[in-house]
Backbone as CSV, one residue per row, in Angstrom:
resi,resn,N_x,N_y,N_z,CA_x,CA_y,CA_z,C_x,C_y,C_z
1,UNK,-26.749,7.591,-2.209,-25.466,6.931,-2.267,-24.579,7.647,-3.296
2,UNK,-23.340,8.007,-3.110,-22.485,8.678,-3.693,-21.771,7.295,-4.570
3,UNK,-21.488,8.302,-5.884,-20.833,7.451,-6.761,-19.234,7.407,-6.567
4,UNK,-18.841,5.864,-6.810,-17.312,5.381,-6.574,-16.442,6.217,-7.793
5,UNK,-15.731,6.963,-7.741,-14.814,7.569,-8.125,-13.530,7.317,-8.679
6,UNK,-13.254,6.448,-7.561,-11.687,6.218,-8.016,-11.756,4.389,-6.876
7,UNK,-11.350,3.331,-7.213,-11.568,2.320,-6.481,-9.399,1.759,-6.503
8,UNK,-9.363,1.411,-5.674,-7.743,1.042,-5.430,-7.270,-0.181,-4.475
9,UNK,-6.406,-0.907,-4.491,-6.099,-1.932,-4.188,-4.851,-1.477,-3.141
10,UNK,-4.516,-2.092,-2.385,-3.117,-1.796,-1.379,-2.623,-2.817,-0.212
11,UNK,-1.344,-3.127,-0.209,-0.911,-4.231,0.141,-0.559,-3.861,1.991
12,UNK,-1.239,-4.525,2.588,-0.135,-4.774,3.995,0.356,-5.761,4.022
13,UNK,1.596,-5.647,3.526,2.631,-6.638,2.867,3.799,-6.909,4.106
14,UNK,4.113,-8.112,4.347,4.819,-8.407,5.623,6.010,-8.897,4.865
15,UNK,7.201,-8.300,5.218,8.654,-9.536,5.007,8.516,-10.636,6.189
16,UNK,9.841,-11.236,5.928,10.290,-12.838,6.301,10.372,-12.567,7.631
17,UNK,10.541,-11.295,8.287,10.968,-11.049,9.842,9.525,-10.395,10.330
18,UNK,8.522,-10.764,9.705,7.183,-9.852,10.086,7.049,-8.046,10.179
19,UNK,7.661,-7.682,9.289,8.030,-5.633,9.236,7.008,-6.013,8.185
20,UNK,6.178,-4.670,8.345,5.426,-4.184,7.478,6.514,-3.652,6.349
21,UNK,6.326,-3.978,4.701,6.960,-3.079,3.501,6.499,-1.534,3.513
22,UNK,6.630,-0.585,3.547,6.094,0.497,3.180,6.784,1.637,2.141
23,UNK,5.983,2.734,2.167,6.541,3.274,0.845,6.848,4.767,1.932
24,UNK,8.074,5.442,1.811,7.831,6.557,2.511,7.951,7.698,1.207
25,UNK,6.967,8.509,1.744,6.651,9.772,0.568,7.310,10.885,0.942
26,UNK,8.335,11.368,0.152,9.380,12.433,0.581,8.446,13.744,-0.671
27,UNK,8.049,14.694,-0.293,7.481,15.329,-1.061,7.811,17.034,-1.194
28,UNK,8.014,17.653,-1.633,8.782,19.014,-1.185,7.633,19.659,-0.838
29,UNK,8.228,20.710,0.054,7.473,21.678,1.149,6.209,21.153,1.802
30,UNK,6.457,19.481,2.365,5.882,18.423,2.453,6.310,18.014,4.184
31,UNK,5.786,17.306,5.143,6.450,16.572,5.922,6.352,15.015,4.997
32,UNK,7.561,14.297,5.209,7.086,12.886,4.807,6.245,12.192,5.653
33,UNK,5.521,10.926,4.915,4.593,10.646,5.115,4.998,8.835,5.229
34,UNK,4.278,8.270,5.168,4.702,6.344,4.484,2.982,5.905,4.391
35,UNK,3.300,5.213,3.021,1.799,4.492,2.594,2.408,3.188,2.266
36,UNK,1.062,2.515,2.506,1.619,1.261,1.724,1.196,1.068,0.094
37,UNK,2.261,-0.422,-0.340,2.382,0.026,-1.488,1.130,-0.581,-2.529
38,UNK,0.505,-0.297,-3.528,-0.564,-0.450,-4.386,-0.771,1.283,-5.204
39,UNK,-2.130,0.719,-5.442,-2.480,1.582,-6.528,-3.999,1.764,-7.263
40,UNK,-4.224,2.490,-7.984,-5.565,2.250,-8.717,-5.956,1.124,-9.822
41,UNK,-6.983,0.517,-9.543,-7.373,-0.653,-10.921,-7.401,-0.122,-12.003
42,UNK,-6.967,-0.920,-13.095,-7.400,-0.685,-14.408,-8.293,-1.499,-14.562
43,UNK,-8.784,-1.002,-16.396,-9.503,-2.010,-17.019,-9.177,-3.008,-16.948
44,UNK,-7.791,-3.307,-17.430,-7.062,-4.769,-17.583,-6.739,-5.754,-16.571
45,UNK,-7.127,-5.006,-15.260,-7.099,-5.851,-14.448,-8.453,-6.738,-14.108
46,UNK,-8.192,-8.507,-13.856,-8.916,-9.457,-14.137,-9.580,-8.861,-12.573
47,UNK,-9.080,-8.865,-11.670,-9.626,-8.841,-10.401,-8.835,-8.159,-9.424
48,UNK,-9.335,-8.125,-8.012,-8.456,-7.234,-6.630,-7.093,-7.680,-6.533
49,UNK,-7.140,-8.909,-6.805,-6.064,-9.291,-6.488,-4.828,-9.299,-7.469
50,UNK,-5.060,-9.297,-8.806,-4.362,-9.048,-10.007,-3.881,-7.914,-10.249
51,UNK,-4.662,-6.878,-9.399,-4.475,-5.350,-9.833,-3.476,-5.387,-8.617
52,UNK,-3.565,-6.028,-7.467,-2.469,-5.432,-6.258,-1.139,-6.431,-7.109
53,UNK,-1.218,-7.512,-7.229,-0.234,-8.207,-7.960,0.982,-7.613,-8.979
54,UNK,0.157,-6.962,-9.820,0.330,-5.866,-10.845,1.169,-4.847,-10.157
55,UNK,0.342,-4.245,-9.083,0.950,-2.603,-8.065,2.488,-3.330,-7.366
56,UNK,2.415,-3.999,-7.262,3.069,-4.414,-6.509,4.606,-4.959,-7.378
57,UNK,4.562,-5.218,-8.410,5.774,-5.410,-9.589,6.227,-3.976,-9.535
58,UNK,5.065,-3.368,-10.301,5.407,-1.871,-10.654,6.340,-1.000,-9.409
59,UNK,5.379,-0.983,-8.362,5.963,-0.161,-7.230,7.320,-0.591,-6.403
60,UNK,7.235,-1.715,-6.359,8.605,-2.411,-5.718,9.604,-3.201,-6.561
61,UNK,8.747,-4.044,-7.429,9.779,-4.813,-8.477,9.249,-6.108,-7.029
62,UNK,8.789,-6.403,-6.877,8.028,-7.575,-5.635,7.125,-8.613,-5.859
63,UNK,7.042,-9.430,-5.516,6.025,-10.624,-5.879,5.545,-10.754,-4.310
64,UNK,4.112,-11.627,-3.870,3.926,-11.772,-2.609,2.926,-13.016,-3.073
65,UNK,2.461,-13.591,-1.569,1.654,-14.493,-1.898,0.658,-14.720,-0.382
66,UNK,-0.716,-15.553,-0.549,-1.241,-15.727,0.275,-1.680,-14.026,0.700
67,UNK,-2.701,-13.668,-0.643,-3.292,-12.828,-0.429,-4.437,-12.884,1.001
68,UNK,-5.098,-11.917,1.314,-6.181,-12.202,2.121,-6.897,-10.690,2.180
69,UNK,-8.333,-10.297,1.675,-8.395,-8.923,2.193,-9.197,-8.622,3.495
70,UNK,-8.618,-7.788,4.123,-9.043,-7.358,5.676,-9.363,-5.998,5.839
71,UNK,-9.443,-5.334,5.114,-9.687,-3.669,5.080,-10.434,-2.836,4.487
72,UNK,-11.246,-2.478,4.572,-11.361,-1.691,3.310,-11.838,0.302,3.756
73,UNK,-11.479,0.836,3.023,-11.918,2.261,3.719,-11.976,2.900,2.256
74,UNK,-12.599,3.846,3.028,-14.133,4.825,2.538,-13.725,6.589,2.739
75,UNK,-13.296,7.138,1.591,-12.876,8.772,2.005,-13.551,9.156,0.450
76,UNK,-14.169,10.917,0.809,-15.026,11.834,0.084,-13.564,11.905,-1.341
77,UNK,-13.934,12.018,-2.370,-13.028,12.192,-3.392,-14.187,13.147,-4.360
78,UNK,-13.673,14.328,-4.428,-14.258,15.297,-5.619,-15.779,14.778,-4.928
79,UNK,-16.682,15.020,-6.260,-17.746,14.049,-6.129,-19.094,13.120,-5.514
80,UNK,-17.888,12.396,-5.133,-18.283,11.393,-4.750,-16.776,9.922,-3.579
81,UNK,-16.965,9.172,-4.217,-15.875,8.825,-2.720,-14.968,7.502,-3.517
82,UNK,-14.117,7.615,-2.826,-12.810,6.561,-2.789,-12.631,5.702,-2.226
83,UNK,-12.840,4.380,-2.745,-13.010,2.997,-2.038,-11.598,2.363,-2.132
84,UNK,-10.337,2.190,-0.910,-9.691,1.335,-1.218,-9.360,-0.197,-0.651
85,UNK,-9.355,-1.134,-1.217,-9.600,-2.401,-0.880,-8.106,-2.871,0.224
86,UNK,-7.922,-2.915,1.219,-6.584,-3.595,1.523,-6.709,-5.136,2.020
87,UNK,-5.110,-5.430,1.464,-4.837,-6.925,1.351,-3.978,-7.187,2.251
88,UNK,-3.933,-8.390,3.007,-2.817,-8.609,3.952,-2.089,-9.695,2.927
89,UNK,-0.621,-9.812,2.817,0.048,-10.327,1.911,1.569,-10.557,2.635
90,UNK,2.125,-11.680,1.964,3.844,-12.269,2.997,4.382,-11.773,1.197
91,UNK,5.930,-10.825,1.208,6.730,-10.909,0.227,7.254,-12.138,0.516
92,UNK,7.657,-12.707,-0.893,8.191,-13.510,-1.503,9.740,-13.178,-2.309
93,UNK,9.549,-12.329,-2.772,11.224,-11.409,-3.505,10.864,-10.169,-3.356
94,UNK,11.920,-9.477,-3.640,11.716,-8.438,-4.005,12.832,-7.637,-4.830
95,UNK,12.899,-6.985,-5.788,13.995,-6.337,-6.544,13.685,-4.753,-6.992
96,UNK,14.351,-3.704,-6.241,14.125,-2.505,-6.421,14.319,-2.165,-7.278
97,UNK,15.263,-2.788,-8.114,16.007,-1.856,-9.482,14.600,-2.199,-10.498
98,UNK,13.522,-3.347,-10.237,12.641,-3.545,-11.614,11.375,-2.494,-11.238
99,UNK,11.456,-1.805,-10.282,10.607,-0.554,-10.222,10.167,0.067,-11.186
100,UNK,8.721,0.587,-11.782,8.517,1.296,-12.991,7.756,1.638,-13.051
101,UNK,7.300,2.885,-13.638,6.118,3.866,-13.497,6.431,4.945,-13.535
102,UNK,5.260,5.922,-13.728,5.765,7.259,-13.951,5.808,8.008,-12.831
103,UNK,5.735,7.832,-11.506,6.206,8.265,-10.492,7.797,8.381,-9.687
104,UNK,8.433,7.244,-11.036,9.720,7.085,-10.686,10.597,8.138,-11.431
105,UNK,9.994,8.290,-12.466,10.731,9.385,-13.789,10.605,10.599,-13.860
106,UNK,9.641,11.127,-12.882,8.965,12.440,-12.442,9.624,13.468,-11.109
107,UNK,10.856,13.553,-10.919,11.409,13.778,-9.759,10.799,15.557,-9.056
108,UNK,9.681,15.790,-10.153,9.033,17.058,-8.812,7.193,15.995,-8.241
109,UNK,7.488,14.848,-8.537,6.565,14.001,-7.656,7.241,13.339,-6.534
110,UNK,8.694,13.698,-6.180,9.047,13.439,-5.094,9.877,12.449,-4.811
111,UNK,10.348,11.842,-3.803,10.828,10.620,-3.783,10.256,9.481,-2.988
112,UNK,9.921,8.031,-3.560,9.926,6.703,-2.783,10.659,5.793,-2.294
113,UNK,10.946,5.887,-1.498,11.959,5.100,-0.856,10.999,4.229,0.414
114,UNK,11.876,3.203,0.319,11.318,1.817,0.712,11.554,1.501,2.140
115,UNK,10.954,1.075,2.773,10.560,0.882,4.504,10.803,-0.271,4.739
116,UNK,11.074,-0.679,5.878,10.790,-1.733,6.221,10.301,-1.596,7.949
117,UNK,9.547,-1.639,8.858,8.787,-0.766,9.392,8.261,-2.006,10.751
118,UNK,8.916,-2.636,11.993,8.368,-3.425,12.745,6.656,-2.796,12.875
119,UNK,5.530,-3.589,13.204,4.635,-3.214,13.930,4.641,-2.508,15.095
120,UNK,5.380,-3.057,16.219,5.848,-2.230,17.190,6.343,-0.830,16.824
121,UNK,7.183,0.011,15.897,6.767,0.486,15.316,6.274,1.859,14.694
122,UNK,5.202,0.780,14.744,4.206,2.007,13.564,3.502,3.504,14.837
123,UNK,3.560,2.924,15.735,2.979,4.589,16.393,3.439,5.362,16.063
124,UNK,5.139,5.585,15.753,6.139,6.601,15.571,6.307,7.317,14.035
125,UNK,5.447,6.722,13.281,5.516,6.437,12.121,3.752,6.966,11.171
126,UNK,4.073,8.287,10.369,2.732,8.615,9.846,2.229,8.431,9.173
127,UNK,1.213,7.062,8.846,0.555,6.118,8.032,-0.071,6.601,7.682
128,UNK,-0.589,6.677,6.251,-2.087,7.127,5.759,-2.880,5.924,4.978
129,UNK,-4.115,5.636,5.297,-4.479,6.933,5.960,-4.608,6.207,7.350
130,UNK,-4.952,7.253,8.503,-4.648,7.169,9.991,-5.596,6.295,10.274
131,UNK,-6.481,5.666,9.565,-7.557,4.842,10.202,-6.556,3.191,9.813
132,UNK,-6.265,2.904,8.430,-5.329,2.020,8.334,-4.082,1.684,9.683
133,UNK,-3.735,2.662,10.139,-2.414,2.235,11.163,-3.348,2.094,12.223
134,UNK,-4.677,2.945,12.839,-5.563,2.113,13.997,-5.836,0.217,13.411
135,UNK,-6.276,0.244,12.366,-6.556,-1.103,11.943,-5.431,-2.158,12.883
136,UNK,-3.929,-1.531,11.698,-3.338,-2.910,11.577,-2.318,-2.826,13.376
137,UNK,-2.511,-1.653,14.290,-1.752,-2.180,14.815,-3.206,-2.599,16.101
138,UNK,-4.557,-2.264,15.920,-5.468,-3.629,16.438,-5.308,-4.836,16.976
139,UNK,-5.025,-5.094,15.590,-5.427,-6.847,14.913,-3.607,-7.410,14.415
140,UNK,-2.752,-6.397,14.737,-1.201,-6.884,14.748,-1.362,-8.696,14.981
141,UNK,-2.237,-9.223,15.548,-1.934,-10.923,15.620,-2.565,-11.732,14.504
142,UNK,-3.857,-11.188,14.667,-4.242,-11.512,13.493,-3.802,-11.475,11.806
143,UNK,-3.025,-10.563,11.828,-2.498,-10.245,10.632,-1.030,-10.868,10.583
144,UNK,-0.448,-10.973,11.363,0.842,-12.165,11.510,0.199,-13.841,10.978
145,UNK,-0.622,-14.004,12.069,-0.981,-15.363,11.613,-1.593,-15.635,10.343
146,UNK,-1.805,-14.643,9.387,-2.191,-15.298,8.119,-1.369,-14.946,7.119
């Protein structure tokens, strides 16, 4: 068994009209890309859900609620491998300007700019990772109804 490396939290976060939130990654000498939004745990985080809670201020300036996790995937990192946990989650607010982190202040890390993304959709649209967009457009009902 290979040792966990890097472990991360990530939201499939729905607005009020059912669109997936996403993050699109503008990256130079890059095609863009769109992930959703989260991040890696810290120490300080109490639990999965505190740490996406947390990602989720930082990356959007966003609150959500009626966590639920439905995902989880498994990729080789250095090492050993990269576990990230995903959450199905409804926004509640959201405010771009309280965005913060050092991905925002770093402009040869590119630009994030914010999605809003029907399910219908997502075929057209290059999710990473590619096993996540088989997931959610699956179980598209299932993931509405909760």
């Amino acid at each position: 068994m290979r040792q966990i490396v890097r472990r991360s939290v990530r939201a499939i976060l729905l607005d009020e009209d059912d669109r997936l939130v996403l993050i699109k990654r503008i990256k130079p000498g890059q095609a863009p890309y769109w992930t959703t939004p989260g991040g890696g745990l810290e120490p300080t985080d109490g639990s999965l859900e505190v740490a996406l809670r947390r990602e989720l201020h930082e990356e959007l300036g966003a609150e959500a609620d009626r966590f639920a996790q439905v995902f989880l995937f498994t990729a080789p990192a250095g090492a050993g491998v990269s576990v990230q946990h995903f959450f199905v989650c409804r926004l509640v607010q959201m405010k771009e300007e309280a965005r913060t982190g050092d991905e925002f202040a770093d402009p040869s890390r590119g630009d994030y700019q914010l999605d809003r993304v029907g399910i219908d959709k997502l075929p057209a649209v290059d999710l990473k990772p590619d096993a996540l967009k088989e997931f959610i457009t699956a179980n598209e009902e299932a993931l509405l109804s909760m």
